[in-house]
C-alpha positions as CSV (number, residue, x, y, z in Angstrom):
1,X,121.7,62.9,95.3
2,X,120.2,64.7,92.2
3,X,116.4,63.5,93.3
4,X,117.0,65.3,96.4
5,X,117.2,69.5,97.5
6,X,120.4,70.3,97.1
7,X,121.0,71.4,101.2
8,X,123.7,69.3,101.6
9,X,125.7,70.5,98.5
10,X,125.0,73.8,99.5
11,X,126.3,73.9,102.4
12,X,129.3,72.0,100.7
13,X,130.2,74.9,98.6
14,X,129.8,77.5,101.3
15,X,132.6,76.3,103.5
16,X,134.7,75.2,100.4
17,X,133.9,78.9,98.7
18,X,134.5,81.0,102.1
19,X,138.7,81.4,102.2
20,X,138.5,83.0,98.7
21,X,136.1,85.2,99.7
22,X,137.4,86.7,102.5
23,X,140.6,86.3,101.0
24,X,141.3,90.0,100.9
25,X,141.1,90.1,104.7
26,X,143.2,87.2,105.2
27,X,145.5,89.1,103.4
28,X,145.4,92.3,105.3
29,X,145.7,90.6,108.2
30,X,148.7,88.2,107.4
31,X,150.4,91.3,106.4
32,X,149.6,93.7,109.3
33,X,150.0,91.1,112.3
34,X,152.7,89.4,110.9
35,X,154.3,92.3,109.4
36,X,155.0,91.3,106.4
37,X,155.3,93.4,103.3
38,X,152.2,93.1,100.8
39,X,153.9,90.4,98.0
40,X,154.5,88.1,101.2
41,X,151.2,88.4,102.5
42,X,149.5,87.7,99.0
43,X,152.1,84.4,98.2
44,X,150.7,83.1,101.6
45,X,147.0,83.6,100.3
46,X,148.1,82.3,96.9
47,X,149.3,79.2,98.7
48,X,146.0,78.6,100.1
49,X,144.7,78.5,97.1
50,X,146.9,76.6,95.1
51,X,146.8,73.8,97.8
52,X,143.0,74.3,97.5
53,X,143.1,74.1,93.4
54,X,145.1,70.8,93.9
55,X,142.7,68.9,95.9
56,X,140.4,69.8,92.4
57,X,142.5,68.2,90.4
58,X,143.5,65.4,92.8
59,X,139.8,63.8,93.6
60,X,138.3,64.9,90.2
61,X,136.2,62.1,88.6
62,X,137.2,60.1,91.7
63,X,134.1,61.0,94.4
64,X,132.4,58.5,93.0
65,X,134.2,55.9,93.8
66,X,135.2,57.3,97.3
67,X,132.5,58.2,98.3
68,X,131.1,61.8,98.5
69,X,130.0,61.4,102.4
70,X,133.7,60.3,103.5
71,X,135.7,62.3,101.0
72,X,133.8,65.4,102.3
73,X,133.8,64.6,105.9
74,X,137.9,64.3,105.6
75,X,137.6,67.6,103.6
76,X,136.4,69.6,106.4
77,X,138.4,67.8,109.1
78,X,141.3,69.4,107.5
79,X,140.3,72.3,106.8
80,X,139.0,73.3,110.5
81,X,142.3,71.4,111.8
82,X,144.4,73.3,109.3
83,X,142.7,77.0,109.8
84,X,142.8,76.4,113.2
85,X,146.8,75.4,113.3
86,X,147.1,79.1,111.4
87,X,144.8,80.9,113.7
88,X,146.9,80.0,116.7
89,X,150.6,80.6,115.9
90,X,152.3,83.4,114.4
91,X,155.0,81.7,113.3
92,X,155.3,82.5,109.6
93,X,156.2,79.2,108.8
94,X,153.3,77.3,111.0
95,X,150.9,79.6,109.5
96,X,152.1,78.8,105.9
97,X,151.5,75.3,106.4
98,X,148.1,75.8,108.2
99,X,146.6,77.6,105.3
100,X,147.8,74.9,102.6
101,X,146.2,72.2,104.5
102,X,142.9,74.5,105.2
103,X,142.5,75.0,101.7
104,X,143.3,71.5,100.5
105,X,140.3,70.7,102.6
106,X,138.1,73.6,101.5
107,X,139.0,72.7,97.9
108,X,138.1,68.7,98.7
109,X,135.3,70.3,100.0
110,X,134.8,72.0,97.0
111,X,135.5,68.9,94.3
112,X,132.2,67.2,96.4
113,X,130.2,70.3,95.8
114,X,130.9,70.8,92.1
115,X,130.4,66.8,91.2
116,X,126.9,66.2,93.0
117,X,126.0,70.1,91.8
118,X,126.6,68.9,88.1
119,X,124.1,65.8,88.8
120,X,121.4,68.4,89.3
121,X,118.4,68.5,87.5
122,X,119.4,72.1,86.9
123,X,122.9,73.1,87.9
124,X,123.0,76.5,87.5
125,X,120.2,76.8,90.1
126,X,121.8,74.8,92.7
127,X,125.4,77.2,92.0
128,X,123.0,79.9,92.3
129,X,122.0,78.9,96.1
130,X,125.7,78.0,96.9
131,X,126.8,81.7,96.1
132,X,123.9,83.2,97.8
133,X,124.8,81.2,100.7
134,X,128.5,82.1,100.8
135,X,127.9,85.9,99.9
136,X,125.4,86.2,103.1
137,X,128.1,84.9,105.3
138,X,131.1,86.3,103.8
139,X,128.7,89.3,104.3
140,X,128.4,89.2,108.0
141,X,131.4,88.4,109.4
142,X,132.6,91.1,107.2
143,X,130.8,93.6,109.3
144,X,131.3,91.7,112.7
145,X,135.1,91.1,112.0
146,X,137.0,94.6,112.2
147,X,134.8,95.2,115.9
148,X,136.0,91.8,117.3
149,X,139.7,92.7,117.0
150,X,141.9,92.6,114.7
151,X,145.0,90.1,114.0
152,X,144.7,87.0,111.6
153,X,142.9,84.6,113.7
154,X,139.6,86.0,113.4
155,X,139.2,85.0,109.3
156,X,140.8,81.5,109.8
157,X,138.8,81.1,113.3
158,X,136.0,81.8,111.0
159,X,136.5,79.3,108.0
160,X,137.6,76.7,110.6
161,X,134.0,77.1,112.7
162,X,132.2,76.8,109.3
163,X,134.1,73.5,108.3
164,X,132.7,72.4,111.6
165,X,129.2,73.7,111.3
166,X,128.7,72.0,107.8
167,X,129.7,68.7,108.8
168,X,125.9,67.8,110.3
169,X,125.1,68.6,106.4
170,X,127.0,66.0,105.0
171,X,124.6,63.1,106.6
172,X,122.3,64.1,103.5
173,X,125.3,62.5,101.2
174,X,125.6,58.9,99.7
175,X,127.7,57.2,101.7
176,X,128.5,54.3,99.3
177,X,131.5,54.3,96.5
178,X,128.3,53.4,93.6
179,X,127.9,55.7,91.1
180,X,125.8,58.7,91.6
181,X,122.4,58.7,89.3
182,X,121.8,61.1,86.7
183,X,118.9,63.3,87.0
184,X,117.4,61.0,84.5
185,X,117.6,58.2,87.0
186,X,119.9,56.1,85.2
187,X,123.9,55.7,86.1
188,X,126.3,58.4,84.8
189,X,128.2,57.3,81.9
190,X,131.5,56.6,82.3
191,X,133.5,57.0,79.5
192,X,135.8,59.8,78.0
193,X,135.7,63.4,78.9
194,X,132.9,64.5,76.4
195,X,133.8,68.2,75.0
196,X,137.1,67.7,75.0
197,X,138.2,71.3,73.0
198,X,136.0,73.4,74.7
199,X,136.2,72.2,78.2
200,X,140.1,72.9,77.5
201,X,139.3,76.4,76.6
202,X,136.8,76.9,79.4
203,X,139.5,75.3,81.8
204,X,142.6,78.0,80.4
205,X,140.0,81.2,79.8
206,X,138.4,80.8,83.3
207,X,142.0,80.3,84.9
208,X,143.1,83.6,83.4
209,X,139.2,85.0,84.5
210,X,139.8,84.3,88.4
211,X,143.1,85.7,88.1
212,X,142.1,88.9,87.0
213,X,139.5,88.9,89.5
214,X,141.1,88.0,92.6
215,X,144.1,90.4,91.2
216,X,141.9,92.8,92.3
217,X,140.5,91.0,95.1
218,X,143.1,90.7,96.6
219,X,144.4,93.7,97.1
220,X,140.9,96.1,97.3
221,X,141.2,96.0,101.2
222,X,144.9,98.1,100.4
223,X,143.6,100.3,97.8
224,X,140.8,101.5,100.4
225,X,142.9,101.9,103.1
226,X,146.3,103.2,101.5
227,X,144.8,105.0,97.8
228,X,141.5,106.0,99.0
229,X,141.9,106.7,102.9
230,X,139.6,105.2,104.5
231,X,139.9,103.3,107.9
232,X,139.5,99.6,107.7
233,X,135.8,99.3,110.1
234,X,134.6,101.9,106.4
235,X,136.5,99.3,104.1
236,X,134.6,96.1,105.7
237,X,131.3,98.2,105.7
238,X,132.0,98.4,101.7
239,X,132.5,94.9,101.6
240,X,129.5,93.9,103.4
241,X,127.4,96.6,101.6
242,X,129.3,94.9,98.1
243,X,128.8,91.4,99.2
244,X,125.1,92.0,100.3
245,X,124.3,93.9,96.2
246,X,125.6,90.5,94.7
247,X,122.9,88.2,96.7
248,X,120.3,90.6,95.0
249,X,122.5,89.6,91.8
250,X,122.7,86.3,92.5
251,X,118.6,86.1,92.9
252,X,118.6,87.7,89.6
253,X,120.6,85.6,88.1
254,X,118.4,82.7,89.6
255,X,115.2,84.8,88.8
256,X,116.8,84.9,84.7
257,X,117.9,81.1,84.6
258,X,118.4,80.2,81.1
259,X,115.9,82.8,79.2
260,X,118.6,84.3,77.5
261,X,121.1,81.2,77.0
262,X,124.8,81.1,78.7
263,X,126.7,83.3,76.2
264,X,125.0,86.6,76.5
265,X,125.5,87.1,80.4
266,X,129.1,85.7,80.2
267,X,130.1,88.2,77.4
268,X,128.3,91.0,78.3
269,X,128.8,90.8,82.1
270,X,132.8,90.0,81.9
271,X,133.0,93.0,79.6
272,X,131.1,95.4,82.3
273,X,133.3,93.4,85.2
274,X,136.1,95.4,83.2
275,X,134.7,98.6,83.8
276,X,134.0,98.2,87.1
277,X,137.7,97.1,87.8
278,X,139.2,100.5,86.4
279,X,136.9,102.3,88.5
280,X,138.1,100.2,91.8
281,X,141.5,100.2,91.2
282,X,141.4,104.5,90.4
283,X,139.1,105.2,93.4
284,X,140.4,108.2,95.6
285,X,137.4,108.6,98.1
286,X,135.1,106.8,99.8
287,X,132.3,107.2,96.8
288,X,134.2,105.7,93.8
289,X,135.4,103.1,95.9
290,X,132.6,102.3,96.8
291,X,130.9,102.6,93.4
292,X,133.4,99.9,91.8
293,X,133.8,97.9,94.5
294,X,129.7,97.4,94.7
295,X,129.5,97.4,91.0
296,X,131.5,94.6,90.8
297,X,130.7,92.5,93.7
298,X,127.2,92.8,91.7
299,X,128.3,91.2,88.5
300,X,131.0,89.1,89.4
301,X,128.8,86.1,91.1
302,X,126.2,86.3,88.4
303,X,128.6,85.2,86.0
304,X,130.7,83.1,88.0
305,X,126.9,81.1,88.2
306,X,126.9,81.0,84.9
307,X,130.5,79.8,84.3
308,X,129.6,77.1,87.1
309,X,126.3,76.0,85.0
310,X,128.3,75.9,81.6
311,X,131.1,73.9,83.1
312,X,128.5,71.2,84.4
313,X,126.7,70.6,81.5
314,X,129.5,69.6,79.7
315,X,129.8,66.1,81.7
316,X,126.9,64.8,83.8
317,X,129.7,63.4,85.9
318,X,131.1,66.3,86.9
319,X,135.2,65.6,86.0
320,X,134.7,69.1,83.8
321,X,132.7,71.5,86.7
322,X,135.7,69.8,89.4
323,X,138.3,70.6,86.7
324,X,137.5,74.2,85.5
325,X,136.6,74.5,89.0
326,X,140.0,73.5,89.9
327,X,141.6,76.1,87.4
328,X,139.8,78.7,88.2
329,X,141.1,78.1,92.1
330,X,144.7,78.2,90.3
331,X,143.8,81.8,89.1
332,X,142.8,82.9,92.2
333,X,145.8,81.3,94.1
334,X,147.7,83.8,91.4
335,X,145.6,86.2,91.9
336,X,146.7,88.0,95.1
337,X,150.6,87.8,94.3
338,X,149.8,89.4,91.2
339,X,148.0,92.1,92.3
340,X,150.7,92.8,94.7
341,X,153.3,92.7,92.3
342,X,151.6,94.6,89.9
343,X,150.2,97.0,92.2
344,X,154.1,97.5,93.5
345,X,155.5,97.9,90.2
346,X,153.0,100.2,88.0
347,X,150.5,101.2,90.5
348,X,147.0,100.5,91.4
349,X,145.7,102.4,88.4
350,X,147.5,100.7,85.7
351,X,146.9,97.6,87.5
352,X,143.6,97.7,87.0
353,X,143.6,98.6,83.0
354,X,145.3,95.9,82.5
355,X,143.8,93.6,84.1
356,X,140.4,95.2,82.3
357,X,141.9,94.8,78.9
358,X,142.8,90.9,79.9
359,X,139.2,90.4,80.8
360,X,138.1,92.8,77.9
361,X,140.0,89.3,75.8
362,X,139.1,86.5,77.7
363,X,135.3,87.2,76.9
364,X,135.8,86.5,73.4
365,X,136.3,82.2,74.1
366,X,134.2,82.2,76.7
367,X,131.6,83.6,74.7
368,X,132.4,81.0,72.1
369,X,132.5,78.1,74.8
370,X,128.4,78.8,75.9
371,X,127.5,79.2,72.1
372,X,129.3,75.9,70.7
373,X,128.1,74.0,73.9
374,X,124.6,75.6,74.4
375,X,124.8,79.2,75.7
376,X,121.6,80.1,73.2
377,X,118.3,79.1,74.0
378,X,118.1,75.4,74.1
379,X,114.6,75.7,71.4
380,X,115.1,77.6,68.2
381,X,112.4,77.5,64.9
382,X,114.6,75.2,63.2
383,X,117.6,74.2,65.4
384,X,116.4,70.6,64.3
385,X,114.5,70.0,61.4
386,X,113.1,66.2,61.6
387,X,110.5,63.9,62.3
388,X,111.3,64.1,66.3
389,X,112.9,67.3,66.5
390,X,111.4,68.6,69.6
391,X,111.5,65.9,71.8
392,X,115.3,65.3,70.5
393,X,116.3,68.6,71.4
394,X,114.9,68.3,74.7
395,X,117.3,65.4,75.3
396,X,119.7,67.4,74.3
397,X,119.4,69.9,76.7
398,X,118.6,67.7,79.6
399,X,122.2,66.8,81.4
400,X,123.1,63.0,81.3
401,X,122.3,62.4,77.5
402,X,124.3,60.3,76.3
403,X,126.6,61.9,73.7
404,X,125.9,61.3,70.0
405,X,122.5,60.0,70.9
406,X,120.9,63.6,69.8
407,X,121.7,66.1,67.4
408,X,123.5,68.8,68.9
409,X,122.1,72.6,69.3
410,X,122.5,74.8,66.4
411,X,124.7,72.2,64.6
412,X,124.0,71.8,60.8
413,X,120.7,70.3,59.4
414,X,120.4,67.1,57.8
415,X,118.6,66.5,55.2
416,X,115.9,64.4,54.8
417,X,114.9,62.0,52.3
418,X,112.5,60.3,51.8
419,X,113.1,56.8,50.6
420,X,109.8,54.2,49.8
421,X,110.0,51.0,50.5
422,X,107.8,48.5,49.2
423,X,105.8,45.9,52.0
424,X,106.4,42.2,50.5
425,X,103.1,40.3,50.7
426,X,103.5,36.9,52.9
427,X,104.3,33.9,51.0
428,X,101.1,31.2,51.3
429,X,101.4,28.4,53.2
430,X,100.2,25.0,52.1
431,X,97.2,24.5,54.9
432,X,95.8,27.3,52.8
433,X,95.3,25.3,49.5
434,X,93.1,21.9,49.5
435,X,92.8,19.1,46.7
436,X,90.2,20.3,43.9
437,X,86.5,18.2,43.7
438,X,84.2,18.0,46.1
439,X,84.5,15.8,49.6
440,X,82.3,13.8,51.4
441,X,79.8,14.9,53.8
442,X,78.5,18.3,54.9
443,X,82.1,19.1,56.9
444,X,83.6,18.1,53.5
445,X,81.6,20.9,51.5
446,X,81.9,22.9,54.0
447,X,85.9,23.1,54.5
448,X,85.7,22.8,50.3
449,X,83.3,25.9,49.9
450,X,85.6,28.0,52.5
451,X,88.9,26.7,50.7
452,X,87.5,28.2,47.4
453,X,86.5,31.7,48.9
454,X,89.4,32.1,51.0
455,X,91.1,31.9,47.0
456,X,88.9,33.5,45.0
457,X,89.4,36.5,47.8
458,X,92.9,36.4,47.0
């Protein structure tokens, strides 16, 4: 799969990425149609999610032995069965039980997505063109939604179509249960979860991360409607307009690749994500609504690439990119129910300084994560100081090499020293020596005369 465009994977991580993102819709919706108050509404979206997290941490480190063609193929048979069982009822109940199984697909969907992205020859490029790919639509039926009715059919309607339309795209996956190659060539190495500490960081930190975020997610179609004032055809216009800034962040991110390592976007971007969330959740017009929720929308998938590219270079197998994957879908599941609870409680303002000053915290081990694992440049004057430094660091920084093969980056030198060691000359053999005196005939001198040079040589 890593030899070949990523198309397939792709389209994987669109359908598997699209109920978060139109999750503040979905909740909207739940809650007006269904009329249901707004903690309801955002424990049904948080359902969805944590059935959707599950199917992470159900099939991770297992699609290789399953198969990534079949597991994904029964992922989005579920999920359009399961959106689809939601769209048409609106029986609380029905609907409940629709959305978990819609997003235990979309999240098996998901687990396919993250393992073959992590076998890329760079996976940061291939999360790149999976959140392109999911802003653009997330984009456009953003806009198209609110003049085709309203009601919560339309956004599951819409996940369940795009479970169906990817399933063509999964004929570009292996359809055996052998191990996926490396980008390398070779089979990934199976063995313990390499990383161990800071894949457990990564896991917790970006679990607490998507929570703040989809806190806010979750809950920005209500601050524009109830707090700001606006109608909801001007809130999905903001939301397109938002959604449509962060492919031009996305491209930039693309464009920016790995010139400036993993750490500083993740630090510096979660820390102006912060910002951007007090201005959202304080917005009383149109234009500072606007402003936060563009602002945002901006940043957030540029480091949520990066956070995708750190987790996957951790394990060329993928069992870490599925796992904080799978954690960070926890955090959203959380995330609408508290935003709605917290929103309900102190108010949309404080709401979002707190969730600011969470963020403002969680950069701090996230930072530390991409530097310990690789987040500066992968080539430093000095990083490794030996007789095949550069081509060892390249190894390094090539996913799939095997662990303790290479020094790692930025870890201390060695030192060298230079020991000498002494060639022993080879012992003589006895067709070397002949019997002293001359021999008979002209051969006889003649072995007898090269006998005597070959030892006065020596």
């Amino acid at each position: 799969m890593s030899r070949r465009t990523p198309r397939p994977l792709v389209a994987l991580f669109t359908a598997g990425y699209l109920a978060p993102y139109l999750l503040p819709t979905v909740v909207g919706r739940l809650g007006d149609s269904l009329h249901l108050p707004p903690a309801q509404a955002g424990l049904i979206g948080s359902a969805l999610l944590m059935s959707s997290a599950a199917a992470g941490f159900t099939f991770a480190g297992r699609v290789d032995r399953m198969g990534p063609r079949t597991l994904a193929r029964a992922g989005l048979l579920l999920a359009a069965l399961g959106y689809s069982a939601a769209a048409a009822t609106s029986f609380v109940p029905l609907v409940v039980i629709g959305a978990m199984a819609g997003g235990f697909g979309s999240g098996t969907a998901t687990t396919v997505a993250a393992t073959g992205i992590a076998g890329q020859r760079d996976p940061h490029r291939a999360s790149t063109l999976g959140l392109l790919s999911v802003s653009a639509l997330a984009g456009a039926l953003y806009l198209t939604m609110p003049h085709l009715g309203t009601g919560h059919a339309l956004p599951f309607a819409a996940i369940a179509l795009t479970a169906l339309a990817t399933w063509p795209a999964t004929s570009g996956l292996e359809s055996g249960t052998a191990q996926l190659p490396t980008p390398a060539g070779q089979p990934r190495p199976a063995g313990p979860l390499p990383f161990r500490r800071s894949g457990l960081v990564l896991a917790a930190a970006m679990l607490c991360w998507s929570m703040a975020q989809n806190s806010l997610w979750g809950v920005s179609s209500r601050i524009g409607t109830d707090q700001a004032g606006l109608t909801e055809i001007t809130v999905g216009a903001v939301f397109a307009v938002a959604l449509g800034t962060a492919l031009v962040g996305v491209l930039g991110a693309g464009a920016l690749g790995s010139r400036l390592g993993r750490a500083a976007p993740i630090g510096a971007g979660t820390a102006l994500i912060a910002c951007c969330i007090v201005v959202s959740a304080r917005a009383d017009d149109l234009t500072s609504f606007a402003t936060g929720e563009i602002a945002w929308n901006t940043l957030y998938p540029v480091v949520l690439s990066y956070l995708i590219g750190l987790a996957a270079s951790l394990d060329p197998r993928g069992r870490w990119a599925v796992l904080v994957g799978s954690a960070a879908s926890l955090g959203t599941a959380c995330g609408p129910l508290t935003g709605s609870v917290l929103s309900q409680t102190a108010g949309y303002p404080a709401m979002g300084t707190t969730l600011a000053v969470a963020l403002l915290v969680l950069a701090l081990p996230l930072t530390a994560v991409a530097l310990h694992t690789g987040g500066s440049p992968l080539l430093r004057p000095g990083t490794v100081r030996r007789r095949g430094g550069a081509p060892a660091a390249l190894v390094a920084g090539v996913t799939g090499a095997p662990a303790g093969a290479v020094p790692q980056m930025g870890a201390p030198e060695q030192p060298v020293v230079e020991i000498a060691v002494s060639t022993p000359q080879p012992a003589p053999t006895q067709e070397e020596f002949s019997t002293a005196g001359p021999r008979g005939g002209s051969a006889g001198l003649g072995q007898s005369s090269n006998a005597n040079a070959s030892t006065s040589a020596r």
